[in-house]
N, C-alpha and C positions, 0 to 999 in steps of 0.2 A: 742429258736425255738417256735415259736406257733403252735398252733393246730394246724389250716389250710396244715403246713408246715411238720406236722409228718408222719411218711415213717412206716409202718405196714410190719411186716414181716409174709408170711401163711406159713410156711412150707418150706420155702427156696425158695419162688419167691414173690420178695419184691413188693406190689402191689403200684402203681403211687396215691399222695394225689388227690383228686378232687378239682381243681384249679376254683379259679372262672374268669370265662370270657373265660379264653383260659386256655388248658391244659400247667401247667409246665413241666419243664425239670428237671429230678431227679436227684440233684447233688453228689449224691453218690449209681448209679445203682446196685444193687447183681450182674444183668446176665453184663459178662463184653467183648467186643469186642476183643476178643481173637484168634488169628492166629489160624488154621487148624493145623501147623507145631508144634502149642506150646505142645496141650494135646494130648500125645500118652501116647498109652496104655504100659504096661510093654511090651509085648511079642512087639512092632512096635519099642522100643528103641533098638538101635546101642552101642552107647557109653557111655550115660547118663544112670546112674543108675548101672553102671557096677562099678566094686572092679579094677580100674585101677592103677597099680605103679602109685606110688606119682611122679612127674618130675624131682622133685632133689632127690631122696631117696638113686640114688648109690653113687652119689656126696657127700652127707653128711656122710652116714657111711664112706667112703673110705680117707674122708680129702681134698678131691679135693671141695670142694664147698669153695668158696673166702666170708667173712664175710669184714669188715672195714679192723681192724686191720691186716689183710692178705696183704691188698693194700703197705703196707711199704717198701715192699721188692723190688716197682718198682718206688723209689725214694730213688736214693743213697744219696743225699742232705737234705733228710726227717732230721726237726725237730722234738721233741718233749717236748707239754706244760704237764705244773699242774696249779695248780690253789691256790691262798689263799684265804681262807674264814674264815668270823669275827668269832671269839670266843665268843662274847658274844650275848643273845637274842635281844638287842635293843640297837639302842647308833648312832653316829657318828663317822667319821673313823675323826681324827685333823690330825693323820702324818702319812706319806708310809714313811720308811727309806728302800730305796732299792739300798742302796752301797754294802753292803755285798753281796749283792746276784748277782749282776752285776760285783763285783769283780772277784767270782766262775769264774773258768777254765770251758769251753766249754757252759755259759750262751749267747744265742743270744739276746735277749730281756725282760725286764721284763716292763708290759702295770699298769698303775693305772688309774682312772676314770680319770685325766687329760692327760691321752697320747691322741697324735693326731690320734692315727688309731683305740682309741675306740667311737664308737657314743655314744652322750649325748642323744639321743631318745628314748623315751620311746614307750614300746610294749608292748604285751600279748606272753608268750610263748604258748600260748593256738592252737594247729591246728587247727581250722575251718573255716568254711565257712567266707567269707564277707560281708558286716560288720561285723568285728567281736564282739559274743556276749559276749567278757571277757576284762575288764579294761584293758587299757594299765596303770601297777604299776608298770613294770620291767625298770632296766638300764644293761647292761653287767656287768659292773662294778659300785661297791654300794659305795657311802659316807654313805647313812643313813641306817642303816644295819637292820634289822625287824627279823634275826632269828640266830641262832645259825648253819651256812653254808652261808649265803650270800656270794656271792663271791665280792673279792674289791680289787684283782689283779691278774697279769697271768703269767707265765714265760715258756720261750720257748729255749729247750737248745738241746745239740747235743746226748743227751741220756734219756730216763726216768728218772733214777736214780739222774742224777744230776739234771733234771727239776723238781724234788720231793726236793732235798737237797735246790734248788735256792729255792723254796719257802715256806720253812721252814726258811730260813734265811731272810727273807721281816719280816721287825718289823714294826709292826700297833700299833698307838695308837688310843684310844676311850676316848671318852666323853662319858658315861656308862647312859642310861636312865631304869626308872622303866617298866617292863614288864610285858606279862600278856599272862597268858595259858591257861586259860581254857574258853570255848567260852559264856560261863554263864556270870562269872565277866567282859567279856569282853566288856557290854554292862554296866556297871556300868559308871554312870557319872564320876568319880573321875578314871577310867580304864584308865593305859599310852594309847594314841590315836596313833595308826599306820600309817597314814597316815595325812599329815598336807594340807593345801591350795596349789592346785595350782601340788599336787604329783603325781595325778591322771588325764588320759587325757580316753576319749572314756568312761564315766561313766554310768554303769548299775542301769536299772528300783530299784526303792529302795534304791538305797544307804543313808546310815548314817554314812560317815566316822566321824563324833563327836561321835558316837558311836560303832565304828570300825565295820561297818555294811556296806559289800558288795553290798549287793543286799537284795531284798523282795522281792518275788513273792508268788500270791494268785489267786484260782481260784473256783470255785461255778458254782454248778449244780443243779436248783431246790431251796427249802428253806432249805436246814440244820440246821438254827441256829430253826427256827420253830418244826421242826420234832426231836430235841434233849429236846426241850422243851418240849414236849407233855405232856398228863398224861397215855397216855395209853401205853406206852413204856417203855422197860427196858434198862440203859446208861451204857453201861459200856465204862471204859477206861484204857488203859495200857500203860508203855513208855517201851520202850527200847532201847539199846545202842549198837555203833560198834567197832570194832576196826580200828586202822592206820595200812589198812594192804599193803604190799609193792608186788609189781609185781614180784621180785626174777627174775627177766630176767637172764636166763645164760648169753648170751652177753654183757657186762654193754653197755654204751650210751659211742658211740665211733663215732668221726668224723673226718675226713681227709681234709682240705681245703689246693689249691692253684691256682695259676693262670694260666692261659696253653697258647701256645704259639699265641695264640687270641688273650690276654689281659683279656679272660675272668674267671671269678671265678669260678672255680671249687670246689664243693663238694662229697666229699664221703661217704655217712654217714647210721647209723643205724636208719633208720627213719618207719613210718607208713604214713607218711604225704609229701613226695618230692613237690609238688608243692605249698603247703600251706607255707611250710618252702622255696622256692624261694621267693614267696610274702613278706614274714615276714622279709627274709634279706635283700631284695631290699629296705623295707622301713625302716629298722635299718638303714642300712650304705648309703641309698641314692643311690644305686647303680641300674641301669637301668635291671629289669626282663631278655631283652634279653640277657644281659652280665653275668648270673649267671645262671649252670648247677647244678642240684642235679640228685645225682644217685646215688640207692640204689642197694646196694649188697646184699648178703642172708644174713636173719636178725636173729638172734637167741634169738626172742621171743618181743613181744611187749607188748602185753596184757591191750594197751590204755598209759602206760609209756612213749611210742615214738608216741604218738598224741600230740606232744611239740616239740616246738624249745629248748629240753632243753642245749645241750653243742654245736653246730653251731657256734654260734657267736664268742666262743673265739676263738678255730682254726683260722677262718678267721679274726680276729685282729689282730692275730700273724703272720700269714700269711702276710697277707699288711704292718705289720710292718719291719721283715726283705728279704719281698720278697723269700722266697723259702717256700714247703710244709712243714706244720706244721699238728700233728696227736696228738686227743688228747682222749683218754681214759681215764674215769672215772675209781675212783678208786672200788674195793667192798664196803669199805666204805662207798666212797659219794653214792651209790648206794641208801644207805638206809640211808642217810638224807638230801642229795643236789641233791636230782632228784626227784621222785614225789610219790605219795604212795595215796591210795584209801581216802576218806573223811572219818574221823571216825564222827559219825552222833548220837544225840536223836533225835527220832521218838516217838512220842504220839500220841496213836489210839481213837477213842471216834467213840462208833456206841449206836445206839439208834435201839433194836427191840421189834416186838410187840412180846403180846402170843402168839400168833400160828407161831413166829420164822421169821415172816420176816423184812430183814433189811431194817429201813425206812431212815435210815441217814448215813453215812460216815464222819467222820474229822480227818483228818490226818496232823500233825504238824511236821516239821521237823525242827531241828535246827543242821547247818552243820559249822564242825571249817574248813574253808578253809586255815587256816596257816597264812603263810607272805603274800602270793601275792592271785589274786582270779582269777586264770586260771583254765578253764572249771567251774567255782564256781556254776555260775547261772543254767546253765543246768544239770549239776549234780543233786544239789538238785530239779529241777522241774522233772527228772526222778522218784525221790523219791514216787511221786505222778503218773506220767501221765503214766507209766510204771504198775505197779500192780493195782491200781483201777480199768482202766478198764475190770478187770477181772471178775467186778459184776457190769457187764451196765445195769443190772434192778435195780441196787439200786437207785431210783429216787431224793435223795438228797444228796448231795456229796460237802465237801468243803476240798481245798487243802493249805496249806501255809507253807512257809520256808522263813528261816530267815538266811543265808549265813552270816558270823561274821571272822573277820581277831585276829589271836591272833600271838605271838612270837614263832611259834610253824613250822616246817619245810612245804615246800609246797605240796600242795596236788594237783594231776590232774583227767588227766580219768585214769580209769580203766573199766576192764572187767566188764559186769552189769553196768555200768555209772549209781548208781543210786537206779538203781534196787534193787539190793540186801540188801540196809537199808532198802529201801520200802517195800520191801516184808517181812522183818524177821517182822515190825512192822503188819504190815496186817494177814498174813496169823498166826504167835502166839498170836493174838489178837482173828481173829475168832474164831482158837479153842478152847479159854479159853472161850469167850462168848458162845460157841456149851457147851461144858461141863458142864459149870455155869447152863442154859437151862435144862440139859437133852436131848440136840438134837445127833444125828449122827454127828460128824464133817464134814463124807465127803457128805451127805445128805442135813448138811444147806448149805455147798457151792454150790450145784449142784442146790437149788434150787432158787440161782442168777444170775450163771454163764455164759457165752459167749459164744452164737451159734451163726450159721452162719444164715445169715440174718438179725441178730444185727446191728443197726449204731451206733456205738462209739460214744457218745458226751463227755464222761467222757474225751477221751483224748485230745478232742478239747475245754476244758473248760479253757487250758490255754493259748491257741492259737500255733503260731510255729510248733515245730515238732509235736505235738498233734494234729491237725486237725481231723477232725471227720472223721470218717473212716467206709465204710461198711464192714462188716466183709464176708467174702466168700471163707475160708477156717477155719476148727476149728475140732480137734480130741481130746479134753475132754476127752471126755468119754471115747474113749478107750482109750487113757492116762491112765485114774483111774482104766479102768478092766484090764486091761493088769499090771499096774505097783501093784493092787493088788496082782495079783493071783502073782506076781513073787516073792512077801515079803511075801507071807502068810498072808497077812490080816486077812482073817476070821478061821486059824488057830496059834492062837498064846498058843505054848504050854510052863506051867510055868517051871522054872526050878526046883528042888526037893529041893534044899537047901531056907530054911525057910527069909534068909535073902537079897536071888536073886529076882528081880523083872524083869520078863520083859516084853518092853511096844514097840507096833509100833508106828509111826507117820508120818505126811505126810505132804503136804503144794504145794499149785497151785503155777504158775510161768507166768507171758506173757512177751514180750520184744517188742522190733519193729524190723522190717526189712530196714535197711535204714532212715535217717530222710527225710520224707515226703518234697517235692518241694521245697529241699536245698540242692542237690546234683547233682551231676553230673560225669557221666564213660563216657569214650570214646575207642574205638579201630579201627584198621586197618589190614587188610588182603591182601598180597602181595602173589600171586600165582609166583610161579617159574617156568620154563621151563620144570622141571622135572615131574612138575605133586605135587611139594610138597607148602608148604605156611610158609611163616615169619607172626607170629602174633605179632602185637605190640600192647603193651596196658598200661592202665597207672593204671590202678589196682594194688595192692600193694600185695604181698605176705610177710608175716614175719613168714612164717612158718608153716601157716595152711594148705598150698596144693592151696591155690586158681591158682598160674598158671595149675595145673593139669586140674580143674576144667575149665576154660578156655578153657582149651584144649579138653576136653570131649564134652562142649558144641559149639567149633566150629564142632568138628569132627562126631557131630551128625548130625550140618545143613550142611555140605559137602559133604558126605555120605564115609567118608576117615579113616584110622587109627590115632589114635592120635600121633604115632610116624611120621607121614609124615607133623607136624605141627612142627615148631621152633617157642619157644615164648620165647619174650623178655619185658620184665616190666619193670617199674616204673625208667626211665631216661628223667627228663626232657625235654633235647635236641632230644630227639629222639621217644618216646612213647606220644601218644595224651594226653591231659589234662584229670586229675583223683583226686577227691576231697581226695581217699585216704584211707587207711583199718581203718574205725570205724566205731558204731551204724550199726555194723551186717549189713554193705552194700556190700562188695564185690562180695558175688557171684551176691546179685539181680538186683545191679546197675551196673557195671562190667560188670557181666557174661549179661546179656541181651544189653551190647554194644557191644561185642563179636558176641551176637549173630546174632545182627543188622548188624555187618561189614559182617559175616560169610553168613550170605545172601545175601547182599548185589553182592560181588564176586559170589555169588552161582547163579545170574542171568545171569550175564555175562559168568558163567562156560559154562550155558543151551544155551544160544545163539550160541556159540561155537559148540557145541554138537551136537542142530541142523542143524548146515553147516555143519557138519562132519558127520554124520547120515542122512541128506536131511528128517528130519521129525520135525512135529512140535512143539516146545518149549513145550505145554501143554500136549503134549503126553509124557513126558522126565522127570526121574527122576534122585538120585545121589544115590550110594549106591558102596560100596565095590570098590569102586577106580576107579569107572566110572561113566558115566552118559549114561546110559541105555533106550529105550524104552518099555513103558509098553505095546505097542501096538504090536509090532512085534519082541521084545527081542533083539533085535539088540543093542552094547554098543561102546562105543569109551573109552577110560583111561581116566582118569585125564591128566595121561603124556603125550598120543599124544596132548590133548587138549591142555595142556602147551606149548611146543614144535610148535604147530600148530601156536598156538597167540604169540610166539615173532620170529618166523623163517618163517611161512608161507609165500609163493609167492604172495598172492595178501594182502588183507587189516591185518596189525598186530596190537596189542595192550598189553599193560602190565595189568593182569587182576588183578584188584586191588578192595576191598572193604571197607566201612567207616562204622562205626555205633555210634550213640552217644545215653546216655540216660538219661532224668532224668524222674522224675515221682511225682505227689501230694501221691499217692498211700504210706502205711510204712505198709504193712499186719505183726498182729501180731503170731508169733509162740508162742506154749505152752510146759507146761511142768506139770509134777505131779511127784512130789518127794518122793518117802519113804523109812522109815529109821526103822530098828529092830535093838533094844538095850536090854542089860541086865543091872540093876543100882544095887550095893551094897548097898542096905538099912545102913548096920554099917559103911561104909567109903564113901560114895558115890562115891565110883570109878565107873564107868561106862564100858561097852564092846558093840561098835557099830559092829554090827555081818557084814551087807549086807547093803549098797546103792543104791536102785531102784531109774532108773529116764525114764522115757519115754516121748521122744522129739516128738512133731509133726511138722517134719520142711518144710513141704509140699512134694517135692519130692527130696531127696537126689540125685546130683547132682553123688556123688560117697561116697556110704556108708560105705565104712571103714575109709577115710577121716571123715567124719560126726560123726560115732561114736569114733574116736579118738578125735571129739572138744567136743561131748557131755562128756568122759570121761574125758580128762584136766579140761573144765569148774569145773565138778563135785566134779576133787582134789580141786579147790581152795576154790569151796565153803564148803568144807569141814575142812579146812585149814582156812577157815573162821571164822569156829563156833567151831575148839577148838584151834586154837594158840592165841598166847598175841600179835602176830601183831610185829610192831614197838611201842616200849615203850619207854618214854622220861623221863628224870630227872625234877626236879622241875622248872630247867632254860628251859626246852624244847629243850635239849639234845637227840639226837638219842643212846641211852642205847644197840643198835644193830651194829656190825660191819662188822658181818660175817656172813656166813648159818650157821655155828654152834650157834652162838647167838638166831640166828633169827628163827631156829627149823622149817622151813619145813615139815611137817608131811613126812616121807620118803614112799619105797614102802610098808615096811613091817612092817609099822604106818597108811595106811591105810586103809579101810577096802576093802573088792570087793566091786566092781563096775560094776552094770548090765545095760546096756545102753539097752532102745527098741526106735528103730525108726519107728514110725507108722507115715505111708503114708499117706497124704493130697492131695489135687492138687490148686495151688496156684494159678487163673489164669492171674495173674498180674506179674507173678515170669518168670523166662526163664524157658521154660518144667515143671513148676509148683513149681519150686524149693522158699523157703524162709530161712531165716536165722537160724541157729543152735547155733553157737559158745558160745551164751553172753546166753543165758534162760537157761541154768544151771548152772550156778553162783549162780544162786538167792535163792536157793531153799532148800539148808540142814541146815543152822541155825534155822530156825522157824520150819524143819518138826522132826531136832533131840532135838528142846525145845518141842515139841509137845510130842516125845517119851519118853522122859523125864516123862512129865507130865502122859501121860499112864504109864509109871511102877511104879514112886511111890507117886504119887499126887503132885509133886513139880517142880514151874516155872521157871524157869529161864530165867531171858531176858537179863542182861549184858552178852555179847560176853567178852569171851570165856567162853564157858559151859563148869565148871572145877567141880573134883570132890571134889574140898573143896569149890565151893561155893554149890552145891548139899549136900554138909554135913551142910553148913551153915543152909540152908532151911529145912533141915529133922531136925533141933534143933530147930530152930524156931516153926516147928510144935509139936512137943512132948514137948513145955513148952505153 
């Protein structure tokens, strides 16, 4: 940007540059065209902002809420597959021997890469938008096998048991190749190469598959390589590392596919993505979009693991192969190695500050092992970056880069944080070693970087895409920090009496996005009924976080109605508008503001009504409590006559119906300040994390015990973050996890309390002010419990998991 072009912020009204010739148009305004409807005060809200029942809450405790696997009971003819996957990290499959297994009593079909109803097309199981920005490297079915789970044939029988037995009896042969795990070697000239000529179709910015290199991306703000050079500055740099950690869905990844008496494909499945995932199988199997229905039943957890097509395809190959429904459930197992799991990541921080502590540079380097295949690869790691730097848009020199690498190692997709959360443990354990090394205040030097409102983002537009530069026009920092202070005791931290106890607070900032910026898109519809009541349909996805609730809140605020007089129905396809789908913390902002678009839409058509039935006029006429009312003479009519009125009335009738669709350049970010009070054993360094503060500012909670039930799940993971082992692999790149017992979940009474505050913002680009919650406390207890660390007994730790034999490691290191 040049000077000319720079946007000055006074105090929170962003003053216009002085253009030469003729005044410009500022492409990113602070004061933002914002509805009268949108910003109500607390005490003018109805619905929004209110502790309303979750909409499935009785259904779920009671066992009446229908998941996938529920669906079986309503096809007596139901098949069911499994699946076999290669045994070894790399190789070729030379022979399927599938007589045995075809032999087996009640086997209906067994598929290998040569059967006819599996497609040879390659895709991305990647959910997103299109074009899509993830290699097509997948086939349903593998000859050339890249990991230790590749699937390379299917079997479809009249029981589980025996669909487990049939394909345990499929004998595979390999031609066995040299492999490679770790994403360092993995770029070594002489490293077995994962992908050959001609394997890869839709290929991403950067690629090196001669050096099993996915993707690069790189991006630059200002001089950084200049400003790390200086003389007057002081360099510090640190790496650190994550783990492979796995989403633990209760639900595993379950889909139901058949044909229905249309001829068309029907799906049932556990997804986050229904419409993304109809694209993806339409162009797998060639199959025409409008012949193929997905419909998502209630999902029991997603957490970015069901933003994939990951087990769809075989269902519906078994499906077309012997014509009746086929269901297929993942095992716990494949859970944790043939489905998908967070990128374990090195991060390298390098900042450059002067003496008097301001930071003149930023470099942040990531290097992410995307596995076998490189779905969500590229945007993951640009999260790494475009996600927590901008959290210090005064630091004037900023450079970004990653280096995405394929190794034999199981696949990795989204997760919760996409991103974030390597970035952030890197950044924010980085500043505080630099604050301490200093002498400074840790939360003093951040504050004297950090993100107010008035701010225009460039850091996040330095990579382009969902980064775009962004004015910032909602931002609660600050009380973030006073508030999640006072709640840890910050400035009371009292030591324990035993000589060998130490205890130490820590803390660490967090931003996210709301939605990715003019690449998405909500739709919904509003169908009023005779009675006065409404069918909401929408294609917004709920997997368990409450968003139909929310929905619902925010239609039944613009109709001035209970939310019990709304029925809503989501994420089908065939029946619910076009919905890009639950990730990058879009649902309520992009959703809930099509909702709220349809929700007024009808609400005009209510008032016209209302005024033929009242004989006053539209502008005099409001909604509120189950009618539509005049403010001028108190006079009201129901909703229900109103209803009743418009499809029964004697002269002109109508069905009142409304539409709203939205996307948006807009991704406002929410924050977060994380802290953490620990006691360390100086002699064993076992550690005791007492208390978890986190104080969200997610503009305006939609419905605050929803909100602080995702601030508190996020919280568990990130905490689960920074002290489990994750998923752990053998030397061949074996998943060494099978079960929760393996794979150690921190349980209830493993982890510590959890104090959620949600301070209020108002967001005015969000529906009634609302921004995202769910994902910006993920990010945030590894670097603020390596920071607490560091306060109690001088010792860093940056491999994830903070354990307390590497803390004894580091206390031995220092006392020799």
């Amino acid at each position: 940007m040049s000077d000319d072009e720079t946007v000055e912020a006074d105090g929170g009204t962003a003053s216009q540059p002085e253009g030469v010739g003729e005044e410009r148009v500022e492409e990113h305004p602070l004061e933002w065209d914002e509805p009268a409807n949108n910003d109500l005060s607390p005490g003018e809200r109805d619905s929004v902002s209110q502790r309303a029942e979750k909409y499935d809450d009785r259904k779920l405790v009671t066992g009446q809420a229908k998941y996938t696997a529920d669906y079986e009971e309503r096809y007596p003819d139901l098949a069911y597959a499994a699946v076999v996957r290669s045994e070894i990290p790399h190789g070729r499959v030379t022979d399927i021997d599938t007589s045995a297994a075809e032999a087996m009593d009640g086997v209906a079909a067994v598929l290998t890469p040569d059967s006819d109803a599996v497609p040879d097309a390659k895709y991305t199981s990647a959910g997103q938008s299109y074009p899509e920005p993830s290699p097509w490297d997948m086939h349903v079915l593998n000859e050339h096998v890249r990991y230790v789970g590749d699937p390379v044939a299917a079997v479809a029988a009249e029981d589980a048991e025996t669909a487990r037995a049939a394909a345990d009896a499929v004998d595979v042969s390999y031609e066995a190749y040299d492999y490679v795990t770790d994403p360092e070697a993995a770029f070594d000239a002489d490293a077995p190469q994962l992908f050959g000529e001609d394997e890869v179709e839709n290929e991403i910015v950067g690629h090196d598959y001669d050096r099993n290199r996915m993707a690069s991306i790189e991006g630059e703000l200002g001089d950084p390589e200049s400003a790390l050079d200086g003389d007057d500055v002081h360099v510090h740099e640190t790496e650190w590392e994550t783990i492979r950690q796995s989403h633990a869905n209760v639900e595993k990844h379950t889909s139901l596919a058949y044909c229905n008496e249309d001829d068309r494909h029907v799906l049932v499945t556990s997804t986050q993505v229904p419409n993304h995932t109809r694209r993806q199988l339409a162009h797998l199997f060639d199959i025409p979009i409008r012949d193929i229905r997905v419909k998502k039943p209630r999902v029991g957890g997603g957490f970015g693991g069901k933003q994939a097509m990951v087990v769809e395809p075989i269902p519906l190959a078994l499906s077309l192969e012997i014509d009746r429904p086929v269901l297929y459930e993942a095992t716990r197992e494949e859970e944790f190695y043939a489905m998908r799991s967070r990128h374990p990541m090195k991060v390298r921080a390098k900042t450059a500050v002067t003496d008097d502590g301001d930071i003149a540079a930023i470099d942040i380097y990531a290097l992410s092992n995307t596995g076998a295949y490189g779905s969500h690869g590229m945007t993951v790691a640009g999260n790494v970056g475009s996600k927590p730097l901008p959290l210090y848009s005064k630091v004037p020199n900023v450079h970004f880069e990653a280096d995405i690498v394929h190794t034999n190692t199981p696949q990795t997709g989204a997760m919760r944080g996409y991103g974030a959360p390597q970035g952030t443990l890197a950044l924010e354990g980085h500043l505080d070693e630099v604050a301490r090394d200093l002498d400074l205040d840790p939360v003093e030097f951040r504050q004297r970087h950090y993100m107010e409102v008035g701010d225009l983002d460039e850091i996040a537009g330095m990579m382009g895409g969902e980064g775009a530069e962004r004015r910032i026009r909602s931002c609660g920092l600050d009380e973030c920090i006073e508030r999640g202070k006072a709640a840890i005791g910050w400035d009371d931290v009292e030591q324990p009496e035993e000589d060998h106890l130490h205890r130490g607070v820590g803390m660490a900032l967090s931003a996210q996005g709301t939605g990715v910026a003019g690449d998405e898109l909500g739709a919904a519809q509003l169908m009023m009924n005779e009675d006065g009541s409404f069918h909401l349909q929408v294609g917004g996805v709920d997997i368990g976080t409450g968003a139909d609730t929310a929905f619902l809140q925010i239609a039944a605020e613009v109709l001035g109605c209970d939310e019990e007089q709304i029925v809503v129905r989501s994420s089908d396809t065939d029946v619910t508008p076009f919905d890009y789908g639950a990730y990058a913390s879009s649902t309520t902002y992009i959703s809930g503001m099509a909702v709220k678009k349809a929700a007024e839409d009808a609400r005009e058509r209510i008032l016209e009504w209302g005024a033929k039935l009242l004989d006053e006029p539209v502008a005099d006429l409001d909604t509120g409590d189950g009618t539509v009312y005049s403010e001028e003479t108190g006079d009201s009519v129901t909703l229900e006559d109103i209803g009743y009125e418009a499809a029964y009335g004697d002269e002109e009738r109508e069905h009142i119906l409304g539409k709203g669709t939205h996307c948006t350049e807009e991704s406002p970010p929410p924050f977060a300040a994380q802290f953490v009070d620990v006691t360390v054993n100086e002699e064993t360094g076992e550690f005791d994390v007492h208390k978890l503060v986190v104080a969200v500012d997610c503009g305006v909670a939609i419905n605050p015990g929803m909100a602080e039930g995702q601030v508190e799940g996020a919280n568990h993971m990130s905490y689960e973050l920074a002290v489990s082992e994750g998923i752990t692999l053998d030397e061949a790149g074996r998943a060494e996890v099978s079960d929760f017992d393996e794979y150690h979940l921190p349980s209830a009474t493993e982890t510590p309390p959890i104090e959620s505050i949600l301070v209020e913002t108002h967001e005015p680009t969000g529906p009634f002010g609302a921004k995202s919650v769910a994902e910006v406390p993920t990010n945030t207890v590894p670097p603020a419990l390596s920071n607490a660390v560091r306060d109690a007994v001088g010792v860093r730790i940056r491999e994830m998991p903070i354990t307390a034999e590497k803390i004894r490691a580091k206390l031995d290191e220092r006392e020799h």
